[in-house]
N, C-alpha and C positions, 0 to 999 in steps of 0.2 A: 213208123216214126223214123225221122232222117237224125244221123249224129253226123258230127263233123268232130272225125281225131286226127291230129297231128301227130304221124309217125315220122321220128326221128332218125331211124336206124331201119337200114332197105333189110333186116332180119325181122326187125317188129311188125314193120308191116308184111311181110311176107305170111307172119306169122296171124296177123291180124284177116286178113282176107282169108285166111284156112277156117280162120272162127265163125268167119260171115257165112260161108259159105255152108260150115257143118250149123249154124243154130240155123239159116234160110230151109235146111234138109229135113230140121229137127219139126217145124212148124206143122201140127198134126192139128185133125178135124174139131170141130166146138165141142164133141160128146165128151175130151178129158177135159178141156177147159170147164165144161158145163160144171161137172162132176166137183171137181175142187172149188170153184169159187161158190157154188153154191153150199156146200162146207162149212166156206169160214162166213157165209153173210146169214149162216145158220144160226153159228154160234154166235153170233151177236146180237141176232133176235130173240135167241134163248136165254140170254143171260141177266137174269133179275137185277145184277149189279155189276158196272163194269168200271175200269179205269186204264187210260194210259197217258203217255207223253207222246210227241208228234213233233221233233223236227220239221221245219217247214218252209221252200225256198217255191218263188213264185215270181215267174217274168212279167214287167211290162213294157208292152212296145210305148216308143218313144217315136212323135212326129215325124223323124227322121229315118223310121223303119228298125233302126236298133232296138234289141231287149237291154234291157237293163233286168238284174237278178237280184230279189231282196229276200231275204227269210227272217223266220221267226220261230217262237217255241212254244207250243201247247200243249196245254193241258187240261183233261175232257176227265170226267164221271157222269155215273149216272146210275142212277137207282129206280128199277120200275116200279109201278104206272109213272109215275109223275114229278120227277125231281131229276135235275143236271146241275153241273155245272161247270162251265167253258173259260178256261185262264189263260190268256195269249199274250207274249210278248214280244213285242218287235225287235227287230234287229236293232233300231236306235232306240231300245231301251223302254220302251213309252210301252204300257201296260193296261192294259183291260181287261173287265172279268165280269162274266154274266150268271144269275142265280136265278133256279125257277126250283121253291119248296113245294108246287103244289096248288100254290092260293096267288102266290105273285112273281112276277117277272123282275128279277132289278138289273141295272145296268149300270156298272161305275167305272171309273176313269181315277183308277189309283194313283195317279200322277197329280192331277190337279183336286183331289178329293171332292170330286162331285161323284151323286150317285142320284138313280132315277127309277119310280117302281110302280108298277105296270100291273092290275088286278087281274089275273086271269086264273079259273081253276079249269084241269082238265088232263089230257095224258101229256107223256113229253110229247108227242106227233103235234097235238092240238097249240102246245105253248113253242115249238120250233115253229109254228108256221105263223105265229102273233110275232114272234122272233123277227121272220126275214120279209112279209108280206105287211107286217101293221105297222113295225117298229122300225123297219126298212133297217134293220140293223145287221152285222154280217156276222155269220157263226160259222167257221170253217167246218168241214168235216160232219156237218148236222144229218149226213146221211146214215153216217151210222149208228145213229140214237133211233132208227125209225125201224118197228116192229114186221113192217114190211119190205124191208131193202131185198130180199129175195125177188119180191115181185117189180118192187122197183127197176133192179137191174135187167131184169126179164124184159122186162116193157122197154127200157131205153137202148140196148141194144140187142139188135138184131143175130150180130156175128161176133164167133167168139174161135180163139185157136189158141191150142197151146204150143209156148215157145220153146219150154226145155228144162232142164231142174240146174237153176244157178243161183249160189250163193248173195245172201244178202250178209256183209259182215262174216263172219262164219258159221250161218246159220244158214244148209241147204233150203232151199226157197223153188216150189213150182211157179214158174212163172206162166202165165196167163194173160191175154189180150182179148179185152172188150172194145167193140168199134160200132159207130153209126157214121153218118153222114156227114156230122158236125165236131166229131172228136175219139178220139182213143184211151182208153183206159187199161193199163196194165197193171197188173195187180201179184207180190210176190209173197207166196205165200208157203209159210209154214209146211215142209214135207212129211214132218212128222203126224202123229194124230191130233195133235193141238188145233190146227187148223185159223194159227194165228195168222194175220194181216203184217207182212214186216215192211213191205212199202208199195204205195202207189204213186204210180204218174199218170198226169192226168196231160194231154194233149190237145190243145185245140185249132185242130185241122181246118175249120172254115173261116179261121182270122188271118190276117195276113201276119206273115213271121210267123204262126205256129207258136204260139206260147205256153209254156209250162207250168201245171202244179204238180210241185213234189212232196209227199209225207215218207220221210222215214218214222214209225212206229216204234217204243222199248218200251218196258216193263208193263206189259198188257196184264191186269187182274179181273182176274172175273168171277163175280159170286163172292166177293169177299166184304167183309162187315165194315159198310159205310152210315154214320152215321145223320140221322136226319137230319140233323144241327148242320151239316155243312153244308149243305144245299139252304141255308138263310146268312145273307151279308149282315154283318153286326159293323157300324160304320164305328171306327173313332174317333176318339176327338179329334176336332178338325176338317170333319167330312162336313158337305152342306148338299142338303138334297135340293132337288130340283125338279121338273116338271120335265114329261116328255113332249115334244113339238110334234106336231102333224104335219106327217107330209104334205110337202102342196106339189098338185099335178101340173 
């Protein structure tokens, strides 16, 4: 991944090209990388109940070759076999939230109080993929509700190195590099035993401009008592349901 920093003072960058130079030194074989990220994509398949928040900033190119940079803020649970649910809010404000108890799929739009609900009973794997393949609908981050992301990540990339142990916030973080042919994934995680996920970027090296997703991760819960009630939308007064549309090819 390329950065572009503007040093202001010929000490900082002096001092910055020392840094490049020691983490380019630091960059060791896939077997530690292996070792840690397969850790924390453990404990996420292990965990019968999870929760966190997710910061979230994400380029798009613009006709004219510029990124432009928007984020947002979510928030993900989930209770195995068969219940999530994904709350996102945009930078301008505008707000969506998606509910799967088990038996049905809903999708509302807490802004204009429409909501829409979808019969499906099955694992979360089965109702994430009604989610982004039926519903065409977008769920950030749905890879880590899936019981398989160990094998996942396995299959999708090939090469893996570690970069060196650096701070996320004040929380010492392995950092870690997944890469294929189409993009990069760096992943910083948790040095401690926790083997918590504190941020990824995601890169995509075969677009032009190279564009970014970014998750910063906080207050990660796991195994903690979620109730089954929250994974069902109780609309308000006010809300008016609605029908889902079918994709046309």
């Amino acid at each position: 991944m390329k950065q572009l920093l503007m040093a202001t003072l010929l000490a900082t960058s002096a001092a910055f090209s020392l840094t490049v130079v020691a983490q380019e030194e630091a960059i060791d074989s896939g077997d530690e990388a292996h070792e840690i990220w397969q850790a924390a994509a453990a404990k996420l398949e292990g965990a019968q109940s999870l929760s966190t928040t997710a910061s979230l900033t994400y380029d798009v190119v613009q006709p004219s070759g510029r990124k432009l940079q928007f984020g947002a803020q979510y928030d993900i649970k989930a209770k195995r076999p068969n219940k999530f649910l994904a709350d996102i809010t945009g930078g301008d404000g505008r707000r969506r939230a998606l509910y799967y108890n088990g038996e049905e799929i809903t999708l509302v739009n807490l802004d204009e109080k429409l909501y829409a609900t979808f019969a499906h009973e099955g694992s979360i794997e089965s109702a994430v993929d009604e989610v982004l393949n039926t519903l065409n609908a977008r769920m950030p981050l749905a890879a880590l509700l899936r019981s398989n992301l160990r094998s996942i990540l396995s299959g999708a990339f090939p090469e893996s190195a570690y970069i060196g142990s650096h701070s996320v916030g004040n929380v010492a973080s392995d950092h870690v590099l997944l890469s294929n042919e189409y993009l990069d994934l760096q992943l910083w995680i948790d040095a401690g035993e926790n083997a918590e996920v504190h941020k990824a970027l995601i890169t995509y090296t075969d677009i032009e401009a190279a564009p970014q997703f970014e998750a910063s991760f906080n207050d990660w819960r796991f195994d903690s008592r979620i109730r089954d009630s929250e994974f069902t939308f109780k609309p308000d007064d006010g809300f008016e349901q609605i029908e889902f549309l079918e994709a046309q090819d």
